[in-house]
C-alpha positions as CSV (number, residue, x, y, z in Angstrom):
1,X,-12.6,-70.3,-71.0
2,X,-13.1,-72.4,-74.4
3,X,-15.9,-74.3,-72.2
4,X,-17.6,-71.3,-71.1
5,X,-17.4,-69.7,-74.3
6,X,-18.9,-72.4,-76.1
7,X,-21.8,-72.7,-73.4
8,X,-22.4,-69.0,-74.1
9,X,-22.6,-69.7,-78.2
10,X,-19.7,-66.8,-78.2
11,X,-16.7,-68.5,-79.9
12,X,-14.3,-65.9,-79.6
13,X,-12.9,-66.2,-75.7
14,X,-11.3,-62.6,-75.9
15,X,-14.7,-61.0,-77.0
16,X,-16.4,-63.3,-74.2
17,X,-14.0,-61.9,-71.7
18,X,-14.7,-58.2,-72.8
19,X,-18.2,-58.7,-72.3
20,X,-18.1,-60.3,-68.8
21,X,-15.7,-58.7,-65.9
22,X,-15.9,-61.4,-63.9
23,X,-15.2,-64.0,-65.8
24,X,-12.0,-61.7,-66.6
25,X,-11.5,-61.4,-63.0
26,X,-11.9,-64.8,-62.4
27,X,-9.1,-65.5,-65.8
28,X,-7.1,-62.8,-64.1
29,X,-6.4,-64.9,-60.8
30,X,-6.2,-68.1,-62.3
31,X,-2.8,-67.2,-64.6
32,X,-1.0,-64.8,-61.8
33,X,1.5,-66.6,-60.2
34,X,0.6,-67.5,-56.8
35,X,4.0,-67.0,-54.1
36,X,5.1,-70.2,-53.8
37,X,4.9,-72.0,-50.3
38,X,7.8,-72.7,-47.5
39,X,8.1,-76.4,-48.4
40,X,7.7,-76.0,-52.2
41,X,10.6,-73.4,-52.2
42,X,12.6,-75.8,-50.2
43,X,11.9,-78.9,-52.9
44,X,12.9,-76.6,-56.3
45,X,16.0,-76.8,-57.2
46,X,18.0,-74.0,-57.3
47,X,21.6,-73.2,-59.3
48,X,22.7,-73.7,-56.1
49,X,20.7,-76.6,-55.0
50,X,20.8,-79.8,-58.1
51,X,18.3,-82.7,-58.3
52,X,21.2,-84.7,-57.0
53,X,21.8,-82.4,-53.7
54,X,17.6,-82.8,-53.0
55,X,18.3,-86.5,-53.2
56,X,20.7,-86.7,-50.9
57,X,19.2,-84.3,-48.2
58,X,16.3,-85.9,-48.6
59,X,17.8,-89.6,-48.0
60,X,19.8,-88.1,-45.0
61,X,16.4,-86.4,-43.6
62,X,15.0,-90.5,-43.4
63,X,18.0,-91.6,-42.4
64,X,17.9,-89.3,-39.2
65,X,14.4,-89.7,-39.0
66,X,14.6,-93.7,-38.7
67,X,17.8,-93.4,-36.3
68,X,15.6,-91.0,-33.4
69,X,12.7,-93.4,-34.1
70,X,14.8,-96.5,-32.6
């Protein structure tokens, strides 16, 4: 936004934004949080869940993985 508002000799970015829906539109999408995916759910950790359980699932996930490739 700074960029843009600089290119556009406007150096306030909330008046720039007034002045041009789509670059609010645009601003709009790019801060809402996006669902997060499957696999990315799966890597956070959780109260549940600690680093240290992730580490170990994941060391048991290669560990299975190298024993069915042999």
């Amino acid at each position: 936004l700074q960029h843009e508002a600089k290119r556009r000799m406007q150096p306030d970015v909330a008046k720039l934004m007034e002045k041009d829906p789509r670059l609010r539109t645009a601003a709009a999408k790019a801060l809402t949080d996006k669902p997060a995916s499957k696999e990315a759910k799966a890597k956070m950790p959780t109260k549940a869940r600690s680093k240290r359980q992730l580490m170990e699932e994941e060391a048991f996930e290669q560990q299975k993985e190298q024993r069915t490739a042999s």
